[in-house]
C-alpha positions in Angstrom: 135.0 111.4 124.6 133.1 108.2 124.6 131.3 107.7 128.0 131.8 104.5 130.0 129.8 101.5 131.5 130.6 98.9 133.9 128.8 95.7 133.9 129.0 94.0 136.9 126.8 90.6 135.8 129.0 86.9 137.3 127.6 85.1 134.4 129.7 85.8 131.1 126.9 85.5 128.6 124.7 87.4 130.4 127.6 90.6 130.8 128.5 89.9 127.5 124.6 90.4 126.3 124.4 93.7 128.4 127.8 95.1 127.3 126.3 94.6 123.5 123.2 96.1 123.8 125.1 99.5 126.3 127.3 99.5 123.1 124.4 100.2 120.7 124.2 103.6 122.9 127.7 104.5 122.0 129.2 103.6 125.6 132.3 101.9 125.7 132.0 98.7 128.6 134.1 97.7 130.8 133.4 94.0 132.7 133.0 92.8 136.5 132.1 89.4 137.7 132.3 90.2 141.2 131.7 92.7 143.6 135.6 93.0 144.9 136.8 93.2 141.2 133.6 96.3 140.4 134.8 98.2 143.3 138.3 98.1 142.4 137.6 99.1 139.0 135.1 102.1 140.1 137.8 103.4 142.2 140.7 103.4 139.8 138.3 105.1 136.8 135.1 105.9 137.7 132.9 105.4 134.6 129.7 106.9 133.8 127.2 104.3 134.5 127.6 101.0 136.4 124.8 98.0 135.9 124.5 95.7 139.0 123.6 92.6 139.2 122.6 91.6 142.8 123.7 88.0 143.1 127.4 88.2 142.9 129.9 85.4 144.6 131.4 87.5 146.8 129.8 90.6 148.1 125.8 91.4 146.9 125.2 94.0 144.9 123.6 96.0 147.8 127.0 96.1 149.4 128.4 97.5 146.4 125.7 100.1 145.6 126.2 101.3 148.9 129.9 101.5 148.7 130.0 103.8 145.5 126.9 106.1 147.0 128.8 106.8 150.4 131.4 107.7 148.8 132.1 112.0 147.6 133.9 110.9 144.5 131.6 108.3 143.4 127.8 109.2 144.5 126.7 110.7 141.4 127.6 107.5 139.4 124.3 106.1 138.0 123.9 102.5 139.6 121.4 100.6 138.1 120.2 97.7 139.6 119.9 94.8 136.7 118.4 91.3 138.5 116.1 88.5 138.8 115.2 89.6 142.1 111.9 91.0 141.5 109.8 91.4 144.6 109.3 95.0 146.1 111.6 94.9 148.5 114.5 93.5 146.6 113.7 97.2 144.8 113.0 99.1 147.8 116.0 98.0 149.7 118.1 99.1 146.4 116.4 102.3 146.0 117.3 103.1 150.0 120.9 101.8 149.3 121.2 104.9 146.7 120.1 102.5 143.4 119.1 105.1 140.7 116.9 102.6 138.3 115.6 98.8 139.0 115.7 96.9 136.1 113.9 93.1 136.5 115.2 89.8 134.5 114.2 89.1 131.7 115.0 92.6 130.6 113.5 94.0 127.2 116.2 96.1 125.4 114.0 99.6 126.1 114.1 98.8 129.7 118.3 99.2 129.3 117.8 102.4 127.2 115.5 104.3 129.4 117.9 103.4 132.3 120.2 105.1 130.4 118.2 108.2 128.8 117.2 108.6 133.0 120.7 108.3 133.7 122.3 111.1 131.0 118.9 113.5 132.4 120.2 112.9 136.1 124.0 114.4 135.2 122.9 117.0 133.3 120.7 118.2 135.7 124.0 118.3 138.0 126.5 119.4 135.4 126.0 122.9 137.6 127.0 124.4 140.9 122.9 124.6 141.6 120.4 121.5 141.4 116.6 121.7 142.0 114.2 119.3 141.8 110.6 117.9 143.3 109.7 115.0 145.6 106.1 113.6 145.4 104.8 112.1 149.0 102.0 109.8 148.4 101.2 106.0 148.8 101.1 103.6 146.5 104.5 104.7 144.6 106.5 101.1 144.4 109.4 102.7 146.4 109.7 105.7 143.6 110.0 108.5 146.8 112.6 106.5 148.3 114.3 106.6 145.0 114.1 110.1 144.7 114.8 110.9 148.5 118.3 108.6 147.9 119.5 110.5 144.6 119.1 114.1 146.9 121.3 112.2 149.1 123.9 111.6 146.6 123.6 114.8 145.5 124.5 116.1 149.0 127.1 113.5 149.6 128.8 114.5 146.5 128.2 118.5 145.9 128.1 119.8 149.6 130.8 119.7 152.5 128.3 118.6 155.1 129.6 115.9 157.4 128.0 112.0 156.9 126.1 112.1 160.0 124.3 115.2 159.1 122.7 114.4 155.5 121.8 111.0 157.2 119.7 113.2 159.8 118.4 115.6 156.7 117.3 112.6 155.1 115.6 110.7 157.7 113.9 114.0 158.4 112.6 114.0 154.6 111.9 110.2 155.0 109.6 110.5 158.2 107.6 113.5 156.9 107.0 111.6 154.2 106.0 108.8 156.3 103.5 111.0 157.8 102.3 112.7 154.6 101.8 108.9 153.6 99.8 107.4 156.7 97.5 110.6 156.1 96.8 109.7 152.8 96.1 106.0 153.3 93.5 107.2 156.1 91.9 109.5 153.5 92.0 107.7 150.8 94.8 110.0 148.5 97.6 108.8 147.0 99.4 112.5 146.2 99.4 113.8 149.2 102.1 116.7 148.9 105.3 117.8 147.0 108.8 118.7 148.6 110.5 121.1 146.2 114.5 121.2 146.5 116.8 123.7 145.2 120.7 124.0 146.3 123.2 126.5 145.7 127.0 127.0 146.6 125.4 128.4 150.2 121.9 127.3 150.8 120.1 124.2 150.8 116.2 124.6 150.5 113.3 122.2 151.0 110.2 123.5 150.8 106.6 121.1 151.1 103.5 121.8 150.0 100.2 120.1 150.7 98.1 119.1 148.1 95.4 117.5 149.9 95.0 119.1 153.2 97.5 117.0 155.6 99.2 120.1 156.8 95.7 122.1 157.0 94.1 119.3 159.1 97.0 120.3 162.1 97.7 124.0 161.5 100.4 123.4 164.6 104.3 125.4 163.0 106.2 121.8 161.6 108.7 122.6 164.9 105.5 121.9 167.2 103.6 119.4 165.1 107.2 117.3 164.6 109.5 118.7 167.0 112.0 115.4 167.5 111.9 115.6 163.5 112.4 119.0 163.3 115.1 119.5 165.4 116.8 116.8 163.8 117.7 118.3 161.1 119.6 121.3 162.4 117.9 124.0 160.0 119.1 127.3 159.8 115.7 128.6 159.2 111.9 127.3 159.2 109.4 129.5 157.9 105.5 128.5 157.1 103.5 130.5 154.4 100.6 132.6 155.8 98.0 129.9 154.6 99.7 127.1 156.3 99.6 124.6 153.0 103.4 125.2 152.9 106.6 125.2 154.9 110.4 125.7 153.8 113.7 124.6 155.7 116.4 126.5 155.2 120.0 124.8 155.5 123.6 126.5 155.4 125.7 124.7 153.6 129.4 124.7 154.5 
C-alpha cells in the first residue's frame, strides 16, 4: 500500500512544490493550510509522514508538533519541521517539542529525501515489540541530543503503558544528566563526553551510560549519591554501576 504524507505549508505553491517532489518517493500527499485543518486530518487517518511548516494562520507549527507527539496513537508519526525559521532555537525548540528532522528554506530536494530515508529508518527500527538505540552527550551538537532524547520519548509515549507524568520525569532525568555530561565537557574541552545506550522490551526499559572521557571517573560517588534529586526522579526499579565505575544502568518496569 502506498504510504502517505501530509503537507501542512499555508502557501499553495509552496505545498504544492513539496507535495511534487514527496511524490517522486512514491508517497501519496495529502494537503493542510492550517494547523486546525492538519490536526483534523492526522486524527481521522494518520499518515506516515507529516511536513510542517511553522508559520501557519492559526495555530504554529510547534503547537501542532506537540499535539501529534503527546498523543499514543500518533507519536511515532515522523514530523518534520519544513521553514524559514532558521536560527538554533527555532530548531531546538522543535526538536524538544518531539520534531524528528529540521529542514531550513530554501530547501534543496536531497534535504526532503533524507528527511524521508531518516524517517522510513526510524519505523523500521520500531516495526517490533523491542527498540534499542544510543544517545551521544557532548557539546556542540546543534540540538541533535535533544532530538534524539524526544524520539525515545515518543517511543515511550507510544509503545509503553507508563502514565504522562512519568516519561516526562524519565526524560528530564536523561535531559539533566546530559546537562551535566555537557558542562563537564565544555570545562575540559570534549565535545563526546559519554553515550546512553537504550534498549526496551514488553517488560523492561533499560538506560545504560557510559563515559567516554572520564566525567563519571572524576566523582566516583554511585549516580543515587552524586545526583540524588535526579535519581530519585525517575522511579527506577534498579540502578547498578559496573565495577570500574565508567558505567551505570537504570533499570525500569514497564507496565
Amino acid at each position: 500500500m502506498m504510504p502517505t504524507a501530509l503537507i501542512v505549508e499555508d502557501e499553495p505553491e509552496a505545498n504544492k512544490l513539496l507535495s511534487m517532489l514527496v511524490q517522486l518517493r512514491g508517497y501519496r500527499t495529502d494537503s493542510a493550510f492550517t494547523g486546525g485543518e492538519a490536526l483534523a486530518k492526522i486524527d481521522h487517518a494518520p499518515p506516515d509522514i507529516v511536513f510542517l511548516d511553522l508559520m501557519l494562520p492559526d495555530i504554529n507549527g510547534y503547537e501542532v508538533c506537540k499535539s501529534v507527539k503527546q498523543s499514543p496513537s500518533t507519536a511515532l508519526i515522523p514530523v518534520v519541521m519544513v521553514t524559514a525559521r532558521v536560527a538554533l532555537e527555532n530548531r531546538i525548540q522543535s526538536y524538544s517539542l518531539g520534531a524528528d528532522q529540521y529542514v531550513p528554506k530554501p530547501y534543496t530536494p536531497d534535504q526532503i529525501f533524507r528527511a524521508m530515508e531518516d524517517a522510513d529508518d526510524w519505523r523500521r527500527n520500531l516495526d517490533r515489540n523491542s527498540a534499542e538505540g544510543e544517545i551521544r552527550f557532548g557539546s556542540s551538537d546543534e540540538g541533535e541530543t535533544i532530538r534524539q532524547l524526544a524520539q525515545l520519548r515518543s517511543l515511550l509515549v507510544a509503545g509503553t503503558t507508563l502514565e504522562s507524568d512519568a516519561v516526562t520525569r524519565l526524560i528530564d532525568v536523561l535531559k539533566q544528566l546530559g546537562a551535566s555530561a555537557d558542562e563537564w565537557g565544555q570545562k575540559h574541552g570534549v565535545s563526546e563526553v559519554a553515550i546512553l545506550s537504550y534498549k526496551k522490551d514488553l517488560e523492561w526499559l533499560s538506560l545504560t551510560i557510559s563515559d567516554l572521557a572520564g566525567w563519571l571517573v572524576d566523582d566516583m560517588r554511585p549516580p543515587a549519591e552524586r545526583w540524588p534529586d535526579v535519581i530519585a526522579r525517575g522511579r527506577f526499579d534498579e540502578v547498578s554501576v559496573h565495577p570500574s565505575g565508567r558505567s551505570f544502568t537504570l533499570v525500569k518496569a514497564l507496565p
